[in-house]
C-alpha positions in Angstrom: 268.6 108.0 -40.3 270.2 111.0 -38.6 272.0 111.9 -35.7 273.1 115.4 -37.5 272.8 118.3 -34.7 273.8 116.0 -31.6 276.7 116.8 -29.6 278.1 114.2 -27.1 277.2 115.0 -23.7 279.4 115.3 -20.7 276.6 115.2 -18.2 276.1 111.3 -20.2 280.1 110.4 -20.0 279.6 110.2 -23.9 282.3 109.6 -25.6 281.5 107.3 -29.5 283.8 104.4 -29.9 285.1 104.9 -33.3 287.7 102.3 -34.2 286.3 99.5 -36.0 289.1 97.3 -34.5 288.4 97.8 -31.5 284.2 96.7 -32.1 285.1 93.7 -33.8 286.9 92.7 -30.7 284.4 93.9 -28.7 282.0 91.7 -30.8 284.3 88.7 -31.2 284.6 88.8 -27.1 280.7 88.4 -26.5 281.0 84.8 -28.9 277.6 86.0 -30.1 275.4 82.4 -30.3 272.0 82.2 -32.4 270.4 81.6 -29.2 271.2 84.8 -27.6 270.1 87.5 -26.4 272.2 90.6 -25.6 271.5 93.3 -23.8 273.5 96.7 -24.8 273.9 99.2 -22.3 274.3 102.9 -24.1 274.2 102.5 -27.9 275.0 105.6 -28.7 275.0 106.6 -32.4 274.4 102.7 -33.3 278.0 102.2 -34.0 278.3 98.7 -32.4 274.6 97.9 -32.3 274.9 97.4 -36.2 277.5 95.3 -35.7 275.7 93.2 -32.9 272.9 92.8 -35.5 274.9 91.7 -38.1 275.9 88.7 -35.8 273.3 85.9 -35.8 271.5 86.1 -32.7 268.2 85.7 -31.5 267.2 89.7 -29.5 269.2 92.6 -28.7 267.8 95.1 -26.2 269.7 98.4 -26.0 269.0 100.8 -22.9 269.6 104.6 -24.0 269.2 107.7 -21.8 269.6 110.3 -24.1 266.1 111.1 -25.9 267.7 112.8 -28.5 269.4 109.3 -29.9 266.5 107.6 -29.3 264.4 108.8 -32.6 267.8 107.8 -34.6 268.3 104.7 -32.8 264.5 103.7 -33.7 264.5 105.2 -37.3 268.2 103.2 -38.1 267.3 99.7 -36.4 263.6 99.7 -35.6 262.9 97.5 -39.3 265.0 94.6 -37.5 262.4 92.3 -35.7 265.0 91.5 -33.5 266.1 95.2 -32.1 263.9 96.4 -29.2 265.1 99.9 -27.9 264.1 100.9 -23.8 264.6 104.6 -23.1 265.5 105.2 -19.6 268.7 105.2 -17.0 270.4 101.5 -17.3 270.7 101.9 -13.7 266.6 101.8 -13.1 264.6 100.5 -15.7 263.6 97.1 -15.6 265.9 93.9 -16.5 264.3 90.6 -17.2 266.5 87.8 -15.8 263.8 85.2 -16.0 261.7 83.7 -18.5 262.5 83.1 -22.4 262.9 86.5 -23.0 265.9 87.4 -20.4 268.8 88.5 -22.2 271.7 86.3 -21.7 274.7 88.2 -22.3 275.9 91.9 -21.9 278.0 94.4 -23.8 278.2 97.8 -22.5 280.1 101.1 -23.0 279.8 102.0 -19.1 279.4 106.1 -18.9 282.8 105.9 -16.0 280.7 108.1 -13.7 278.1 105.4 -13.0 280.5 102.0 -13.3 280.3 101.0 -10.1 276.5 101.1 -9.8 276.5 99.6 -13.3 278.3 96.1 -12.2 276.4 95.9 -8.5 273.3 95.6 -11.2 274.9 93.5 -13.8 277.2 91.0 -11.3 275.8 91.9 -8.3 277.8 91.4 -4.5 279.5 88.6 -3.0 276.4 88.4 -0.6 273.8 89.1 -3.2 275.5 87.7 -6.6 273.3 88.5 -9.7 270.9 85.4 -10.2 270.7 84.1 -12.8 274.2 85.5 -13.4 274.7 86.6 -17.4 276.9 83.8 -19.0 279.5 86.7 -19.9 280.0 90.7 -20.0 281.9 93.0 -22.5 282.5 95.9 -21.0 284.0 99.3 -22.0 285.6 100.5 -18.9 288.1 103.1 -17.6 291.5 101.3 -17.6 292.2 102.1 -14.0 289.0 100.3 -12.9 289.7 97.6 -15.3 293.2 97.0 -14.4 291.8 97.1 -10.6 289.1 94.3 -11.1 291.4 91.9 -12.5 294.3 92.6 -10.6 296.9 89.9 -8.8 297.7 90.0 -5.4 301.3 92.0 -4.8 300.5 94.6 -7.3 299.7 98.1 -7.0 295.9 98.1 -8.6 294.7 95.4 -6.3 292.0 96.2 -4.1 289.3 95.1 -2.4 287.4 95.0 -5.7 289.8 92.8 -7.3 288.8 90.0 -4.4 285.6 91.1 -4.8 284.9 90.9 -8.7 287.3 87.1 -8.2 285.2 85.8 -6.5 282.0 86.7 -8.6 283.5 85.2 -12.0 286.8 85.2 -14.2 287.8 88.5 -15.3 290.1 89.1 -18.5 291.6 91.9 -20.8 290.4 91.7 -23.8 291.9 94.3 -25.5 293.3 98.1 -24.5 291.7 101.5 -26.0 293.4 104.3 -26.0 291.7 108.0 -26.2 292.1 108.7 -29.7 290.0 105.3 -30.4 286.7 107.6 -29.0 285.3 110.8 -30.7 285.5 113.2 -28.5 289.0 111.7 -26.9 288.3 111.4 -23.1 291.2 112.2 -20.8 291.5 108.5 -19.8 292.8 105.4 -21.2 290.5 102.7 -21.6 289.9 98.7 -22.3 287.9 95.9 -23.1 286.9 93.8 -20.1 285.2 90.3 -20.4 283.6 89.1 -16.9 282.4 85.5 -17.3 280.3 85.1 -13.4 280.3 81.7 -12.0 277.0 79.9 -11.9 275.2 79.7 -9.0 276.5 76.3 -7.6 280.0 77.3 -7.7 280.3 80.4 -5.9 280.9 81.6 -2.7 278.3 80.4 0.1 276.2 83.5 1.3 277.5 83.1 5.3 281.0 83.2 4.2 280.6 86.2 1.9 279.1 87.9 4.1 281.9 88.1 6.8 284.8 88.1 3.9 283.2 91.4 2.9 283.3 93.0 6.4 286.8 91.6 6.8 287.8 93.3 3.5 286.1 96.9 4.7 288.1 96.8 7.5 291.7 95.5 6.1 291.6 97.8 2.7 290.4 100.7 4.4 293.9 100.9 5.9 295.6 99.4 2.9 299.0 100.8 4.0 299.4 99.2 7.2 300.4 95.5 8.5 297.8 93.0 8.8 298.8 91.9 12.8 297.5 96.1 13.3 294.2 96.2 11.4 292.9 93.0 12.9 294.1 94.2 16.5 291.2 93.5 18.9 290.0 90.8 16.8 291.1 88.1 19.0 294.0 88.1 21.4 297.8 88.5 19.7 298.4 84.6 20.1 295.2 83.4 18.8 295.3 85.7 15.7 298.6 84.4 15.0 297.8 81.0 15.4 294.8 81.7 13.0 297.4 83.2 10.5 299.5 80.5 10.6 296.7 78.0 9.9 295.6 80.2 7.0 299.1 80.6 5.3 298.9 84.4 6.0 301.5 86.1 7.2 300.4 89.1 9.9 303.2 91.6 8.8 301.7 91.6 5.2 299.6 94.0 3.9 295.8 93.8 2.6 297.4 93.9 -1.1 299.2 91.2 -0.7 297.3 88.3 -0.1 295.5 86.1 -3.0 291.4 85.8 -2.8 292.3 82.1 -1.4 294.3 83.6 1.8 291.4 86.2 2.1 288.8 82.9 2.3 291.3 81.0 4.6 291.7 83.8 7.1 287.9 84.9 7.3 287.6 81.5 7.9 289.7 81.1 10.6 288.6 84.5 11.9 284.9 83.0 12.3 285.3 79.1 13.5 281.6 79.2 14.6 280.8 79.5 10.0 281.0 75.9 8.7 284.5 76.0 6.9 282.6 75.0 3.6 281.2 78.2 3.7 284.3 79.4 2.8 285.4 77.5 -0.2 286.5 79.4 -2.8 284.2 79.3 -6.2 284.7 75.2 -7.9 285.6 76.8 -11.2 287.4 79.9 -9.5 
């Protein structure tokens, strides 16, 4: 096997994961079962593909763009019954999510230029949630998006994506990677993310995700302002406080400030006409 005459690619976002601490956590955090099948997004040189395969598990199906790893990725794990390789952009090719042969778990070293695409495809949207959702994720991100995801309310990296991606399942650090853990070093810190979705009957009910989302567009677009001013013409000043106070939302606060909870209590106040069970937040959120 040989990778020799490769350079990483920029136009990929490659950057190899070198520091074997770092892939065992990575590893450790997917709690590999015999039963399992994994899909890897962007294998790379094979680094933590060999040690997905030297877990007991039952498929592993990497996605790889670059052709020129794909003759070493074949040649190094093509002998293993249990290693099928797909060449193509993990952002097109097919994904079997039903059926015995639908992988059940994802690790990934996301290329940062296509991340957001990446988890619409692998977690889906609060209106149009991944089903059958992946019973976890592993995912090499850029810290700033992974710090944004799982984000409390009241700090400065919460966004609309941190409701968002709350609402979808439970989102953890698992571990932080700095540059020098990659060869080349990128120019961003980085970390571990684990994203365990919630299954189907426990999330959010499709007519209250749908107005949540809208409400968010609107409220984060103008993150900086009050509350009482980006819901103005909503309804009239005294009925929008009256649905604030109901919701435990205070109107002088800004979007970054209220919990996923107050976000589901004040769309659903917002929209009386939506059963209120609509709007209850995910059973194991």
């Amino acid at each position: 096997m040989t990778f020799s005459g490769h350079r990483a690619r920029h136009r990929f976002g490659q950057h190899w994961l070198i520091d074997a601490a770092v892939l065992d956590q990575i590893v450790a955090a997917a709690a590999l079962q015999p039963h399992d099948r994994v899909l890897e997004v962007g294998p790379g040189r094979g680094a933590l593909t060999e040690r997905l395969l030297a877990c007991d598990l039952a498929a592993l199906e990497a996605i790889e763009l670059d052709r020129d790893l794909v003759a070493g990725l074949k040649q190094r794990f093509g002998p293993d019954p249990r290693f099928q390789l797909i060449e193509g952009d993990a952002l097109r090719v097919p994904i079997e999510r039903q059926g015995p042969r639908a992988s059940t778990k994802v690790v990934a070293n996301i290329p940062y230029n296509i991340t957001g695409p990446l988890l619409q495809r692998l977690v889906g949207s609060l209106e149009a949630p991944l089903t059958p959702p992946f019973e976890r994720l592993v995912l090499l991100v850029q810290r700033e998006v992974g710090e944004r995801i799982r984000a409390q309310a009241g700090t400065s990296a919460y966004a609309a994506l941190s409701v968002r991606m709350q609402l979808l399942g439970h989102c953890r650090l698992v571990c932080p990677v700095p540059p020098r853990c990659f060869k080349p070093s990128p120019k961003v810190d980085s970390e571990v993310l684990l994203i365990e979705p919630f299954a189907p009957g426990n999330r959010l009910a499709a007519a209250g995700a749908g107005v949540l989302d809208s409400l968010l567009r609107r409220c984060f677009a103008s993150r900086r302002k009050m509350l009482r001013n980006t819901l103005t013409g909503l309804l009239p000043p005294d009925q929008l406080q009256s649905v604030a106070v109901v919701a435990g939302v205070d109107l002088a606060a800004r979007p970054q400030e209220l919990s996923p909870s107050r976000w589901l209590a004040l769309a659903a106040g917002l929209n009386p006409a939506i059963p209120a069970a609509a709007f209850a937040p995910p059973a194991n959120g």
